[in-house]
C-alpha positions in Angstrom: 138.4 37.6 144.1 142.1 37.3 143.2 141.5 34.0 141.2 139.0 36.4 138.9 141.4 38.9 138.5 144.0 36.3 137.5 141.2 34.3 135.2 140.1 37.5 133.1 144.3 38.4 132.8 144.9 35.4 131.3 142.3 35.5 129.1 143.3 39.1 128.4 147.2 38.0 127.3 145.5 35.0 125.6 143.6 37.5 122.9 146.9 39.8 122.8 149.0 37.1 121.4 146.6 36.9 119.1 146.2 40.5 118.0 150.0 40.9 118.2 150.2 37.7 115.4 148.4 39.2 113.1 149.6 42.9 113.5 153.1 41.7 112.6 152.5 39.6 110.2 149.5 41.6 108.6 151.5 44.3 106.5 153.9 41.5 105.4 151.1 39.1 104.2 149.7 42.3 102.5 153.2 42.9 101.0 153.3 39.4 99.6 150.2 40.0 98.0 151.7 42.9 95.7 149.7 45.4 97.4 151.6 49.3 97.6 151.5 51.2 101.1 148.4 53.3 100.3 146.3 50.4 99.9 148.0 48.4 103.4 147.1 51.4 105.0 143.8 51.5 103.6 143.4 47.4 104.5 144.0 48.6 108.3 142.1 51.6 108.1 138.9 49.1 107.1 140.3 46.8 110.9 139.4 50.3 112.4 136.6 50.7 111.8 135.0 46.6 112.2 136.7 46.5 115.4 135.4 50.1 116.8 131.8 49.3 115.4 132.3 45.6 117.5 133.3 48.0 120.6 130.9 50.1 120.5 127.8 47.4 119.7 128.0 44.3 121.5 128.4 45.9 125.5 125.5 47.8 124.7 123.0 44.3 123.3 120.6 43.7 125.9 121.9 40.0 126.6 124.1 39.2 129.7 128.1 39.9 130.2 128.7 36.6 130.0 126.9 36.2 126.6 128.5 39.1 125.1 131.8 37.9 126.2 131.4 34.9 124.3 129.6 36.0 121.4 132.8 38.3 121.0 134.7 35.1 121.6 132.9 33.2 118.8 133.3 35.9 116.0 136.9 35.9 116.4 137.1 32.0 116.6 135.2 32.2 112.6 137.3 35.0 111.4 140.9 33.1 112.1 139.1 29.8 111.1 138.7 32.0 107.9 142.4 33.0 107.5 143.3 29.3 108.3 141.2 27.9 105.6 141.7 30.4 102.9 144.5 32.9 101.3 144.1 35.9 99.3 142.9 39.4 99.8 139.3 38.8 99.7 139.4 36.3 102.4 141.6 39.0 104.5 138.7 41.3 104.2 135.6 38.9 105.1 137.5 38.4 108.1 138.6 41.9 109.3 134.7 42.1 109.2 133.5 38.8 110.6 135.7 39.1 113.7 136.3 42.5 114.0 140.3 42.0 114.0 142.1 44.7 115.4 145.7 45.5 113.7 147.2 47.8 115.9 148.8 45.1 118.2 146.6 46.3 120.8 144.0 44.3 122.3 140.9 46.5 120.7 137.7 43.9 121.7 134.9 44.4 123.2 135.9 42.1 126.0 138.7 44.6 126.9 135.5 46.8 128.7 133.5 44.2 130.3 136.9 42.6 131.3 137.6 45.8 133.0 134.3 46.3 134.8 134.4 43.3 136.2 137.6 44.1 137.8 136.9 46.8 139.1 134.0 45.6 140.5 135.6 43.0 142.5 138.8 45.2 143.2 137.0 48.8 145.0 139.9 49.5 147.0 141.7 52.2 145.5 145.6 50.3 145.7 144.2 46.9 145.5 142.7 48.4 141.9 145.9 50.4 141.0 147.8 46.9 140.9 145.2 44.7 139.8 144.9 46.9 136.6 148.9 47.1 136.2 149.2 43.0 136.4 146.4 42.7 133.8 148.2 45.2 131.7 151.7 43.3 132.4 150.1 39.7 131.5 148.7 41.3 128.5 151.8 42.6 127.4 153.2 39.5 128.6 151.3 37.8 125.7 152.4 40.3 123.2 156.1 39.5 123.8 155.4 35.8 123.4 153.9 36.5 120.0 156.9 38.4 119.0 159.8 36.3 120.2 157.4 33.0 118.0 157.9 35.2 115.1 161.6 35.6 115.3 162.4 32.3 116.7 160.3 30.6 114.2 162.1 32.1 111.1 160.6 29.6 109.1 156.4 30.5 109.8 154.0 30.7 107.1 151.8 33.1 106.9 148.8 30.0 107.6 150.5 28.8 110.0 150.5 31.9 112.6 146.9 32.5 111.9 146.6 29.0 112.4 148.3 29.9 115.9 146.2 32.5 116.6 142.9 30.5 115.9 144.1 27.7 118.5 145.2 30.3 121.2 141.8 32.0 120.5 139.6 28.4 121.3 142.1 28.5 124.4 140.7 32.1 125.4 137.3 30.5 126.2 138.5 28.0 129.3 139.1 30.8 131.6 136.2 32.7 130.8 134.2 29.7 132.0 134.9 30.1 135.6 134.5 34.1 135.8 131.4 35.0 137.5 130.4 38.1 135.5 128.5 41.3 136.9 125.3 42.9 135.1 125.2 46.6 135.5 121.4 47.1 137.3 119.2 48.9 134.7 118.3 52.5 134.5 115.5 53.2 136.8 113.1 55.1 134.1 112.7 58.5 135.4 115.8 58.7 137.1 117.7 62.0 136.4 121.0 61.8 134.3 124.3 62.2 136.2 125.4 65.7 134.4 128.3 66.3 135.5 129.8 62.7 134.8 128.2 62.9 131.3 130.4 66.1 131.1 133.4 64.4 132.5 132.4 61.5 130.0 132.7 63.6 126.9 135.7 65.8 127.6 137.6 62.4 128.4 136.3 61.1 125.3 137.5 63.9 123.3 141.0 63.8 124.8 141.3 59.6 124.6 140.7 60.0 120.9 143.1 62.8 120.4 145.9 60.4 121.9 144.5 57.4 120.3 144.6 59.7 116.8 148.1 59.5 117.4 148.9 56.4 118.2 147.3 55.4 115.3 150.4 56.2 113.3 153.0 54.3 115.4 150.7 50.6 116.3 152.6 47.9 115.6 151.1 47.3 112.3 152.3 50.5 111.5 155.8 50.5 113.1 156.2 47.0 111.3 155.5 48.8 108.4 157.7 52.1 108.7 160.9 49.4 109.9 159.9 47.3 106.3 159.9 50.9 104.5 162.8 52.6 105.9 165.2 49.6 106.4 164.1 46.5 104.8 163.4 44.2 107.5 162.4 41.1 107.2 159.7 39.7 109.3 161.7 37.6 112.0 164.0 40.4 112.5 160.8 42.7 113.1 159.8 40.2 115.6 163.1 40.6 117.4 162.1 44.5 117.7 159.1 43.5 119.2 160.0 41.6 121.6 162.1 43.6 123.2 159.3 46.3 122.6 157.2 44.6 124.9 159.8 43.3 127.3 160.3 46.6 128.2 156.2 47.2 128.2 155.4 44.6 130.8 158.5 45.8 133.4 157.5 49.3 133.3 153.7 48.6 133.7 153.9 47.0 136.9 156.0 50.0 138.2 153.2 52.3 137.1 150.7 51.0 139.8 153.4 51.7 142.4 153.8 54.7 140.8 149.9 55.7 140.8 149.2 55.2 144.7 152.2 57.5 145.0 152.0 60.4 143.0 148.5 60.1 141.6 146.9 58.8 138.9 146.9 61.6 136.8 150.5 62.4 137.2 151.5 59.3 136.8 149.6 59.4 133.1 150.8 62.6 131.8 155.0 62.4 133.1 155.5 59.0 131.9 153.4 59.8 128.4 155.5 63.1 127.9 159.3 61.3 128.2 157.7 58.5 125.9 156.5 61.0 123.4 160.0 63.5 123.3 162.3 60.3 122.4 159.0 58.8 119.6 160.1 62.6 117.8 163.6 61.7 118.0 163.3 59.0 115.7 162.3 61.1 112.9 165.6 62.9 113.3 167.7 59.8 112.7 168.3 57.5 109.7 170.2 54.7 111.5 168.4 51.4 111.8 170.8 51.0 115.2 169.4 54.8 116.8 165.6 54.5 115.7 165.9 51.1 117.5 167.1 52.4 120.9 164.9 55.3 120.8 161.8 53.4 120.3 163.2 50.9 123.1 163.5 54.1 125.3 159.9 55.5 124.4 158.7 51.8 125.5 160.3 52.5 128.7 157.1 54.9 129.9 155.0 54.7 126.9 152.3 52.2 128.3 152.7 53.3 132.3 149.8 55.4 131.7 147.4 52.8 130.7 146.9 51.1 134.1 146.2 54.5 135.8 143.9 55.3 133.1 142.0 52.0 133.8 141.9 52.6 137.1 140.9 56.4 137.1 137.8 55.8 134.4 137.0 52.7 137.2 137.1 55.0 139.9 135.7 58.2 139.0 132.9 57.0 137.3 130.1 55.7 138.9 129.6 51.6 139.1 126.5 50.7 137.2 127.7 53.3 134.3 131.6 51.7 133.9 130.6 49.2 131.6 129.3 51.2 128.5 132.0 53.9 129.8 134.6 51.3 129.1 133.1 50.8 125.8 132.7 54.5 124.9 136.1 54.6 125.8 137.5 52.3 123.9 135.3 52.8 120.8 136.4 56.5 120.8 140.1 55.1 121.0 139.8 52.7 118.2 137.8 54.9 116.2 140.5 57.8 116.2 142.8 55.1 115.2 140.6 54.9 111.2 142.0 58.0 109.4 145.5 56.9 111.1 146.7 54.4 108.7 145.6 55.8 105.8 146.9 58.9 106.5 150.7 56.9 107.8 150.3 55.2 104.6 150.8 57.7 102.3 153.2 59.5 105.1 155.2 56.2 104.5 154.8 56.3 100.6 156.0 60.2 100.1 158.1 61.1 103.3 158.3 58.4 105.7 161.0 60.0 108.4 158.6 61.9 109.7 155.9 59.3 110.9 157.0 59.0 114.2 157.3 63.0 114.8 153.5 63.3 113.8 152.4 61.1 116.3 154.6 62.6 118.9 153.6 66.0 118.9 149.8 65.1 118.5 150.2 62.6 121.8 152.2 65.0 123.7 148.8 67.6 123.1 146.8 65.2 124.9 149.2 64.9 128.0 149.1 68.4 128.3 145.5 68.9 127.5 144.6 66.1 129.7 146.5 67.6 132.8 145.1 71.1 132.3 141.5 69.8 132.6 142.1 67.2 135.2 144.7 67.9 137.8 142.3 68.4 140.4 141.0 64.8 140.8 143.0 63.5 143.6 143.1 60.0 143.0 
């Protein structure tokens, strides 16, 4: 069991390297190509929506995990071979499409879910799954670090060759999935009654993810990377540098959070960390000083991600076995899906008044957290 657990984690920090490339280097490349911040915005508002329709399709084809895994696999293998090969807008686009890229320097695939289910399938003991979920968290932001620190070391990347990068670490994603023995939900029985009260629980966690995701939508990396270039200038290596300690601080504080879950709860430990994240996000719109904005985004990174292992493992706990897979899914597709009116919207934010990007996402996020605690304080998990 523990060598699936660490087989589907690396695979996991494999394919956020990846999406951590070409988040940074994305609004850059679209820069280059003499495109204003309406129409960047509007280039990532189109990687919404091809990765949330690739989230929400593929767990639900009736072929096995193991197929959809690498069928996801094989899309994004063409759509970097793409980049590679060509340069220029057009290109850009086919691929956002063909692979349904994610920009927001999160790992938004629709392996994330089955990846997920699998785990906690094979991890049903309730501490056992608290820090299985925060190591495949910390490994995945493990790989977002390494994709940062490349950029900034390697001052000297073109553009080709980090997608080439991220096409060779993608054929590298497909080893471990090779020797993970992948659970099929059991079909429906036809007849069988729904579950109403999870469906209800099912919604009104699907209504709250999005809000948060909303919001986080205007602070992804691709949109941070972004705000830094608009505000102060930055080149691309020294964003890098900002990310890297970004996700430094990401991993350390994510394998505290599965500590933190068996002690305090899972819900807790979602909603305190996420509120002290969100109150020093709103500072940065208050400051004007590349040297403050920096700190207090370091600080938010301090709790900002501690809530996503507890949420992994609350959804894989709460929710019945056979149904986690397409809950993942739902899940995530709600997520990503908030996430398309988010760049467009930061865009022109960033074009008319761009101080007050990180405020908006703030007081929308910290909603969730209290919204989210109100309606689910109760589960004792």
């Amino acid at each position: 069991m523990k060598a699936q657990g660490f087989l589907l984690s690396t695979t996991r920090t494999l394919r956020s390297s990846v999406f951590t490339l070409l988040s940074i280097a994305a609004p850059f490349y679209l820069d280059a190509l003499n495109l204003n911040y309406i129409e960047i915005g509007l280039i990532l508002l189109l990687s919404a929506i091809s990765s949330t329709a690739f989230i929400y399709i593929i767990p639900r084809l009736k072929i096995t995990a193991v197929s959809k895994v690498f069928l996801t696999w094989g899309l994004l293998s063409v759509s970097l071979l793409i980049l590679v090969i060509n340069d220029g807008l057009l290109e850009f686009i086919i691929a956002l499409i063909i692979g349904g890229l994610s920009l927001t320097g999160k790992d938004m695939s629709p392996n994330t879910s089955i990846e997920q289910y699998t785990i906690g399938s094979y991890y049903p003991e309730q501490r056992e799954k608290n820090n299985q979920f925060a190591y495949y968290n910390f490994l995945s932001y493990g790989g977002n670090m390494a994709a940062s620190l490349a950029i900034f070391v390697f001052t000297g990347l073109t553009f080709r060759s980090i997608f080439m990068a991220g096409f060779v670490l993608t054929l590298l994603e497909a080893v471990p999935y090779l020797f993970v023995r992948f659970p099929n939900p059991k079909p429906k029985v036809k007849g069988q009654p729904p579950n109403l009260e999870e469906r209800k629980i099912v919604s009104r966690l699907t209504v709250l993810f999005g809000t948060d995701s909303f919001g986080g939508g205007f602070v992804n990396t691709s949109m941070l990377s972004l705000w830094f270039l608009a505000i102060y200038s930055l080149k691309i290596g020294e964003t890098g540098f900002i990310f890297v300690i970004v996700n430094l601080l990401t991993m350390l504080s994510v394998l505290i959070s599965g500590r933190l879950s068996t002690r305090i709860g899972l819900i807790r430990t979602m909603v305190s960390t996420h509120l002290i994240s969100n109150a020093f996000l709103i500072m940065m719109s208050f400051v004007h000083i590349l040297f403050l904005s920096e700190i207090f985004l370091f600080l938010r990174q301090t709790t900002s991600q501690m809530d996503v292992p507890a949420r992994d493992s609350f959804i894989n706990t709460i929710i019945e076995p056979d149904s986690r897979m397409y809950t993942n899914s739902r899940f995530l597709a709600a997520r990503n899906l908030s996430n398309v009116p988010s760049p467009a919207i930061g865009g022109l934010l960033i074009d008319f008044y761009p101080l007050v990007l990180p405020a908006v996402a703030g007081a929308i996020k910290s909603a969730y957290d209290v919204a989210l605690y109100a309606g689910f304080r109760k589960y004792k998990v």
